[in-house]
C-alpha positions in Angstrom: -18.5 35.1 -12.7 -17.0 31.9 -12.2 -13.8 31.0 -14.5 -15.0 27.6 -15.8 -18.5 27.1 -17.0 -20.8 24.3 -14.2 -21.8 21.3 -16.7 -25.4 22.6 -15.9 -24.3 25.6 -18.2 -22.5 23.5 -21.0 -25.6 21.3 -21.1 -28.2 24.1 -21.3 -26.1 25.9 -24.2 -25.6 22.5 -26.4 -29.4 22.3 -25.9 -30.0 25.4 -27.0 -27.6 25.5 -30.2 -29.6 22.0 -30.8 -27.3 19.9 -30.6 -28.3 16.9 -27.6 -31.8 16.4 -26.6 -33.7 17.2 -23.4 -33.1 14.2 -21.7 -29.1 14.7 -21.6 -29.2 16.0 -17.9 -30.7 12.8 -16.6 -27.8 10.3 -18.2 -25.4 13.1 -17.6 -26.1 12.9 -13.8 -26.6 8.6 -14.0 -23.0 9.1 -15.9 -21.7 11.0 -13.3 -23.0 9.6 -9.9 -21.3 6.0 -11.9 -17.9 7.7 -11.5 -18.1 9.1 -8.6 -18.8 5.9 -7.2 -16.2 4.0 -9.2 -13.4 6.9 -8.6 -14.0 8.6 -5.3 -15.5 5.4 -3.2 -12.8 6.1 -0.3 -13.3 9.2 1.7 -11.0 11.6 1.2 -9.1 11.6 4.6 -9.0 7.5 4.2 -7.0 8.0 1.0 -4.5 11.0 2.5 -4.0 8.6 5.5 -2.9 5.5 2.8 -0.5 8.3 1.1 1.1 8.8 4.5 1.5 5.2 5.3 3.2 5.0 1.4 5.2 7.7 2.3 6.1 6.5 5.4 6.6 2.9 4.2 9.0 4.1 1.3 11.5 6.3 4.9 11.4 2.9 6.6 12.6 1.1 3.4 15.4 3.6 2.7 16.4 3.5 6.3 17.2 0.1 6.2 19.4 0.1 3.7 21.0 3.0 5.8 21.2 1.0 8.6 23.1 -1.9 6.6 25.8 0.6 5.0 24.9 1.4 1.9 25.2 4.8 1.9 29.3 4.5 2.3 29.0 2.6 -1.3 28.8 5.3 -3.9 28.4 2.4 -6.2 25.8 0.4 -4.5 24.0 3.7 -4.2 24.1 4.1 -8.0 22.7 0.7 -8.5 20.1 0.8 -5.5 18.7 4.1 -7.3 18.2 2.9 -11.0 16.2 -0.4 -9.3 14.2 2.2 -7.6 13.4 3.8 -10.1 12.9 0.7 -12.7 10.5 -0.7 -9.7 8.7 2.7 -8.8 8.0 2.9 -12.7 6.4 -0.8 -12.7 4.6 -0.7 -9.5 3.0 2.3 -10.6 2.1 1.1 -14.6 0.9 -2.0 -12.8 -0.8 -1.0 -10.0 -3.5 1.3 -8.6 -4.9 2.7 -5.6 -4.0 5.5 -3.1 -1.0 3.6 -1.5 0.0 1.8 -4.4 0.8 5.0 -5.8 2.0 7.1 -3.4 4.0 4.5 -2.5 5.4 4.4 -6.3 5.7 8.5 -6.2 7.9 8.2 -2.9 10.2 5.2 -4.1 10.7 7.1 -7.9 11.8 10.5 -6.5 13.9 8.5 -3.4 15.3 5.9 -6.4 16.3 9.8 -8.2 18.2 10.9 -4.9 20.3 7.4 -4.5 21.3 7.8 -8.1 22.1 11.3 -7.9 24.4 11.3 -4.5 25.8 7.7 -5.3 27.5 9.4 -9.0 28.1 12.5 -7.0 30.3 10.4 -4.5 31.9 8.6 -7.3 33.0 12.4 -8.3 30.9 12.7 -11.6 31.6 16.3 -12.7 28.0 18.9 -12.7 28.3 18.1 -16.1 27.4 14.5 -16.1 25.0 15.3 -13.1 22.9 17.6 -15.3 23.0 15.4 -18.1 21.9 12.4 -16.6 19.4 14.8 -14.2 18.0 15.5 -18.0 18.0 12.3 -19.1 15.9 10.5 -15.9 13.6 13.4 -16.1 12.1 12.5 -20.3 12.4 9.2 -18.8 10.3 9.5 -16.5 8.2 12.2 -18.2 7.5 9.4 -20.7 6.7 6.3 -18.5 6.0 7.2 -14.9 2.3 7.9 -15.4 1.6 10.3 -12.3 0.1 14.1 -12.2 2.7 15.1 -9.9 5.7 13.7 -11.2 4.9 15.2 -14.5 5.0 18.5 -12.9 8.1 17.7 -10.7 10.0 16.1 -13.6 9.8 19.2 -15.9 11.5 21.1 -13.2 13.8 19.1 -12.6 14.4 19.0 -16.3 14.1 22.9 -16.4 17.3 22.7 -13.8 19.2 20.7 -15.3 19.1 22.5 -18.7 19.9 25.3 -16.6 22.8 23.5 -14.9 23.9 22.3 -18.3 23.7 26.0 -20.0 25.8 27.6 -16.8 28.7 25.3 -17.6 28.4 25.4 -21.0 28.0 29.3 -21.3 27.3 31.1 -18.0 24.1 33.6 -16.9 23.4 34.3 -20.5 22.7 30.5 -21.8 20.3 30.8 -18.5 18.6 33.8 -20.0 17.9 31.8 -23.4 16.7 29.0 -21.8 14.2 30.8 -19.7 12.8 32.4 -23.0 12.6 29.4 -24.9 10.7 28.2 -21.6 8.3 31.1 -21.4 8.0 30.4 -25.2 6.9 26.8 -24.5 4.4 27.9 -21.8 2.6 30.6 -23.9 2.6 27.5 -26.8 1.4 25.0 -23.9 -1.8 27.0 -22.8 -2.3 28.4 -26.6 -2.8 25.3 -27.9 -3.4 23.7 -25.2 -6.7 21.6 -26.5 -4.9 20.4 -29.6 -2.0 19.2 -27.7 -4.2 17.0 -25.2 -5.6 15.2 -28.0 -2.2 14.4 -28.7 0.8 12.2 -27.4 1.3 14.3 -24.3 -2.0 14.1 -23.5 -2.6 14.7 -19.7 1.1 16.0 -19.2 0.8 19.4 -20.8 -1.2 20.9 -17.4 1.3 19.9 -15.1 4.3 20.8 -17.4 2.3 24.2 -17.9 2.4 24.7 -14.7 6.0 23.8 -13.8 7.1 26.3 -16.6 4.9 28.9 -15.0 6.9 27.9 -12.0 10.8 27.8 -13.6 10.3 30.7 -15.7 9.3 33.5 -12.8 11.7 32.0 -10.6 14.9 32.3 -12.6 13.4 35.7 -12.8 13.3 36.3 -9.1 16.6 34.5 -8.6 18.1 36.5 -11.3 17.1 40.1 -9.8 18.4 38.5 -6.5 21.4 37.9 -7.6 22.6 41.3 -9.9 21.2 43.1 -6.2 23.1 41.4 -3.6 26.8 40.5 -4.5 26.8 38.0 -1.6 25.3 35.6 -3.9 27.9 35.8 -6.0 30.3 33.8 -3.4 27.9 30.6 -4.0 26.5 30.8 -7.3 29.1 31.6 -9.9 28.4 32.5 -13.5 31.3 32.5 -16.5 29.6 35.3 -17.9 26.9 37.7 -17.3 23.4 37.4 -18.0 21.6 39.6 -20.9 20.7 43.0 -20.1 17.7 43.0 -18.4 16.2 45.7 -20.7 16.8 42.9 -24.0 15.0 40.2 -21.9 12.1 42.3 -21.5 11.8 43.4 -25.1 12.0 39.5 -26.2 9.1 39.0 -23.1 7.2 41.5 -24.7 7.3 40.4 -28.1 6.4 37.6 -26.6 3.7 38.4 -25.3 2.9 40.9 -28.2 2.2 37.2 -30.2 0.3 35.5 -27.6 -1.9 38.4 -27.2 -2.9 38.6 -31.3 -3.6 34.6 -31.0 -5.9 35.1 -28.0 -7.8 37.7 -29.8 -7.3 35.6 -33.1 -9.4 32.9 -31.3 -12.0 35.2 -30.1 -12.6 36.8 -33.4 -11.4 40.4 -32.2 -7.8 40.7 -34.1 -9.3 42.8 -36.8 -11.2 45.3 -33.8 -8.4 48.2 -33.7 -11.3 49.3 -30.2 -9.3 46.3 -28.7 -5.8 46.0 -30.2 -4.4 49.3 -30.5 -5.4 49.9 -26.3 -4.1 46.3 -25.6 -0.6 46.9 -27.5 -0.7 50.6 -26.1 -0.5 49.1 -22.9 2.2 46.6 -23.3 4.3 48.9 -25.0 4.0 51.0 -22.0 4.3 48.4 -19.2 7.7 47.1 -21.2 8.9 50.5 -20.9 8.3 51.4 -17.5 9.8 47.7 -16.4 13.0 47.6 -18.7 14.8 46.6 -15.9 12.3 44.0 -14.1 11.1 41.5 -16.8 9.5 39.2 -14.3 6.6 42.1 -14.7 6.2 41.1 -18.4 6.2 37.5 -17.5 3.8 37.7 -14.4 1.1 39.8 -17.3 1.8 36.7 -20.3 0.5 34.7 -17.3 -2.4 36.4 -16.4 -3.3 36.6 -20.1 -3.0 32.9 -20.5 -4.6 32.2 -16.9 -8.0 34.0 -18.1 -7.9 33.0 -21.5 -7.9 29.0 -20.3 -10.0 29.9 -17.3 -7.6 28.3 -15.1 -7.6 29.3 -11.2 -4.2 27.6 -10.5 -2.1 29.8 -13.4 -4.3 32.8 -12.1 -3.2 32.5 -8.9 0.4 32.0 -9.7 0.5 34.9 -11.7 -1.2 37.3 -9.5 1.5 35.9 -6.7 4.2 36.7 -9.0 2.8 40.0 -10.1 2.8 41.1 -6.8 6.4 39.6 -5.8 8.1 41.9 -9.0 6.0 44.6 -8.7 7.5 44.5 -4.8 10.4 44.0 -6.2 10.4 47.0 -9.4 9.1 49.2 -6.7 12.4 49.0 -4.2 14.2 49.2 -7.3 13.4 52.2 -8.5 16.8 54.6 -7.8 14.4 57.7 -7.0 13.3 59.3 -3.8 10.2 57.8 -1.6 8.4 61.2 -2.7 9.4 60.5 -6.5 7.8 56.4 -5.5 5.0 57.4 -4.2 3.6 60.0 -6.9 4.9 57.2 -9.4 2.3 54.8 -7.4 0.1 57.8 -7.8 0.1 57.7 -11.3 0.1 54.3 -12.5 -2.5 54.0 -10.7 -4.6 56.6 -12.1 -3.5 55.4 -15.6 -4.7 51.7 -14.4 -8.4 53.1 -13.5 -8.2 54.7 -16.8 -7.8 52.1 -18.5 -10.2 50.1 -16.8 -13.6 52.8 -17.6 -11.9 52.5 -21.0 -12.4 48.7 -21.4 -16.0 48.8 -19.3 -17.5 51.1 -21.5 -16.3 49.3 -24.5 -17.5 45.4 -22.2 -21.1 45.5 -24.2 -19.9 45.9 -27.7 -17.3 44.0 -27.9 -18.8 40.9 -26.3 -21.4 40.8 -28.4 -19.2 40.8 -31.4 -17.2 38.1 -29.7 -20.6 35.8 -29.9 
């Protein structure tokens, strides 16, 4: 079954509930062969081709001022940047067209990069780094109108925070961060319709999708780091981060909520056929992964991905399910007899569970419609 409905299939259900006429599919496909023709009137390897040239054209520009000596003025370079980035802002709100944009995209993150290593040089402390890293990033978040930069600017801003909450209060301002984050992605795809109706309008996929991003890989960076003390000699926290078994508790709680608004929305939350197996589950999952929340986290993903229909968050989260799964299964402190009946096991209980919810499928869709 495919994720997201063919407009063939929207069109034949709003003519069935009545509410267009039979002659929709014929201005729906004038209507659409009018935009493809506007939009998508370049091939598509003519407009990757004008994205390398932009590309290209933004090396050759910072090369040049390489070549004249800039980069040994760490206050030239702090100027040089904020004009990139006041220019790649205007060429982009003013202009349009593969190049022109690309060629925006390139000169906004290089006009970052100039900023960042020309305050560095003038021996700014991480502190004003991050902040200003935090500032630039709503900046941009707010006027740079581009898909990608959305996405790359709420990482950026998810760092930074980051940055900011290590100096301020070590591993366990990290920890908080990342669960206000993963709060802000379950709220993102939850509400998700409401919210692109609103100010943030086609931002709140791409910033979706960079929290799916930031949250998962603190995770993985996190286990990284309490398993191999060599990290410790480059990454250096005040203090340490939460117990893992706390984090997962608050990711499961988490998830606990998401889980009652999905069902809220599909009319099931007073079905105990569906809730009591569903929190069952969870409760189970959270205890058997105390000490790998990045498990929780990859599950509040896959929930969200099929609830929106979205293949990207799907495929992120199966990749990350996979990757802490890996990881919880190496961490386990038992024998690789004890591991393997474990495997054994959950995956019996999975299959159960599955001929549980299949033979329940029937009833509870059609209560659903």
């Amino acid at each position: 079954m495919a994720l997201r409905p063919t407009i063939q299939d929207v069109l034949a259900g709003l003519k069935a509930e009545g509410h267009v006429d039979a002659e929709v599919d014929a201005r729906a496909r004038t209507t659409l062969e009018v935009r493809h023709k506007t939009l998508g009137a370049s091939p598509w390897f003519v407009k990757a081709l004008a994205g390398g040239g932009a590309w290209m054209s933004a090396a050759f520009l910072l090369s040049f001022f390489a070549c004249v000596g800039l980069w040994n003025e760490e206050v030239a370079l702090v100027g040089l940047g904020f004009m990139l980035l006041v220019a790649s802002v205007f060429l982009r709100r003013t202009t349009q067209g593969p190049f022109m944009e690309q060629l925006a995209l390139a000169l906004c993150l290089a006009g970052v990069g100039t900023l960042l290593v020309g305050m560095a040089g003038l021996e700014v402390r991480t502190l004003g780094l991050a902040t200003t890293g935090v500032v630039i990033c709503i900046a941009l978040l707010a006027t740079f109108p581009d898909v990608i930069l959305y996405f790359l600017a709420t990482v950026g801003l998810c760092v930074s925070v980051g940055v900011l909450e290590v100096e301020a209060v070590g591993g366990a301002g990290v920890d908080a961060w990342m669960l206000f984050c993963a709060a802000a992605l379950a709220g993102t795809l939850l509400f998700e319709p409401r919210l692109r109706r609103g100010p943030l309008g086609a931002r709140v996929g791409p910033i979706a999708f960079a929290l799916a991003c930031a949250v998962p890989g603190w995770l993985l960076f996190r286990s990284y780091e309490s398993s191999l003390q060599g990290f410790r000699y480059v990454f250096r926290f005040d203090s340490e981060f939460v117990p893992s078994a706390y984090l997962s508790i608050a990711l499961a709680l988490l998830a606990l909520g998401t889980g009652w608004r999905v069902l809220r929305e599909l009319g099931l939350e007073h079905d105990k056929r569906v809730t009591i197996p569903a929190a069952c589950a969870l409760v189970l999952l959270t205890v058997m992964t105390l000490n790998t929340p990045g498990v929780i986290v990859a599950a509040l993903m896959l929930t969200l991905g099929f609830h929106r229909r979205s293949r990207v968050m799907l495929g992120l989260a199966v990749a990350f399910l996979l990757t802490f799964g890996a990881y919880y299964y190496y961490d386990l402190h038992i024998t690789l007899l004890a591991k393997a009946l474990a495997l054994t096991g959950s995956g019996l209980v999975l299959l159960g569970v599955r001929q549980f919810f299949l033979r329940r499928e029937s009833a509870v869709l059609s209560e659903a419609r």
